[in-house]
C-alpha positions as CSV (number, residue, x, y, z in Angstrom):
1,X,-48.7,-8.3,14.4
2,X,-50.0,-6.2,11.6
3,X,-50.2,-2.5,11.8
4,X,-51.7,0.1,9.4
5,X,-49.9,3.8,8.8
6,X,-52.4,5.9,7.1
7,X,-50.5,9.3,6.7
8,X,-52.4,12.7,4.9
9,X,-49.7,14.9,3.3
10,X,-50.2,19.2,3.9
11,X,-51.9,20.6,1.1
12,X,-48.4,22.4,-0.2
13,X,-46.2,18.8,0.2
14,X,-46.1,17.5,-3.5
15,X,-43.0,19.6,-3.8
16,X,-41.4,18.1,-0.6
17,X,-42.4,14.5,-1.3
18,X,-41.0,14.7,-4.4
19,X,-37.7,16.2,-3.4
20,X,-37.6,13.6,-0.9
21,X,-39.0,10.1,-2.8
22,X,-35.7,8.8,-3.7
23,X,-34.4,9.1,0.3
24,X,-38.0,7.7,1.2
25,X,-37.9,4.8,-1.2
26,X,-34.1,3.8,-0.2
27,X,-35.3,4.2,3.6
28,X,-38.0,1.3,3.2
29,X,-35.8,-1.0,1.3
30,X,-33.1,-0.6,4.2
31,X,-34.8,0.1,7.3
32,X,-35.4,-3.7,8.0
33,X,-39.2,-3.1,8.8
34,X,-41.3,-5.8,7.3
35,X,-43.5,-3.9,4.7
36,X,-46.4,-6.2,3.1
37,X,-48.0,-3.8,0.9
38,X,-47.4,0.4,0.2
39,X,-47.9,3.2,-2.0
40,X,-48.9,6.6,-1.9
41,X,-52.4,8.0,-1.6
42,X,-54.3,9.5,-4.6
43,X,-56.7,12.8,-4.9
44,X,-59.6,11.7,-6.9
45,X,-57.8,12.6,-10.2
46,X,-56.2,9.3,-9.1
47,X,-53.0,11.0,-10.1
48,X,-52.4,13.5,-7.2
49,X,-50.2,12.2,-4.6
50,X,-51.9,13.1,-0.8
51,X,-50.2,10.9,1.5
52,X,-49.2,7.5,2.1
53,X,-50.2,4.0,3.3
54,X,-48.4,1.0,5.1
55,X,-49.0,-2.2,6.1
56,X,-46.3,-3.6,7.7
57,X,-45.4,-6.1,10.8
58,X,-44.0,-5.8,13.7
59,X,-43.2,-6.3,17.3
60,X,-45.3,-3.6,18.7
61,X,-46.7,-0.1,17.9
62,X,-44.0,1.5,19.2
63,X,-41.9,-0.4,16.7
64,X,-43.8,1.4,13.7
65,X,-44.0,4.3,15.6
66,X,-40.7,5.2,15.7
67,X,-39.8,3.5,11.7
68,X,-42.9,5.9,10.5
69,X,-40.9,8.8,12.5
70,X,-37.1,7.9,11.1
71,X,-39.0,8.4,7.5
72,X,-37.4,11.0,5.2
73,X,-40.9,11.9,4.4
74,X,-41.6,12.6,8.4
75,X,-38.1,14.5,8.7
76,X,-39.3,16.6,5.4
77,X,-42.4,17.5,7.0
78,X,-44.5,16.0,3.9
79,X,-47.1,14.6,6.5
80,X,-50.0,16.4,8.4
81,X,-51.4,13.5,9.7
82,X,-50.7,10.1,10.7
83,X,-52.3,7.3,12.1
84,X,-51.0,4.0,13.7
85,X,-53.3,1.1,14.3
86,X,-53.4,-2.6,15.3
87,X,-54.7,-4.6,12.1
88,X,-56.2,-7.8,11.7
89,X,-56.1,-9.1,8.7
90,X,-59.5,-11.0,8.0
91,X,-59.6,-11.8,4.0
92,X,-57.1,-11.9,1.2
93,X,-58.7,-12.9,-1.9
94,X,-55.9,-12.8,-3.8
């Protein structure tokens, strides 16, 4: 099954995600969760990193749950909110 994580960072996190984006990216290539597309979140300056998006698959929610928590980004405290849903994937035009 498909699931979306759609986290918002704090408005003083640049600093953190930065100090933490090399831990972050080595934690998604290792973690063995099955990531189909993600990247970071842009103000509209499209330059301004505000959060992140996943879509990845798995088992069951609690399955992302607890990869979204093991995140360096999570442990750094870069993320205000985050939201974890069921997806189903309808088009793909690509």
């Amino acid at each position: 099954m498909l699931f979306v994580v759609h986290a918002l960072d704090h408005d003083d996190a640049v600093g953190r995600r930065l100090e933490n984006y090399a831990a972050h990216k080595s934690y998604l290539a290792a973690c063995g969760m099955k990531t189909v597309v993600s990247g970071p979140l842009l103000a509209d300056d499209g330059e301004t990193m505000i959060g992140s998006l996943f879509i990845v698959e798995a088992d069951s929610r609690d399955e992302v749950v607890a990869f979204n928590r093991a995140d360096p980004f999570a442990r750094a405290n870069v993320w205000k909110e985050v939201q974890i849903h069921a997806f189903n994937k309808r088009v793909d035009n690509r």
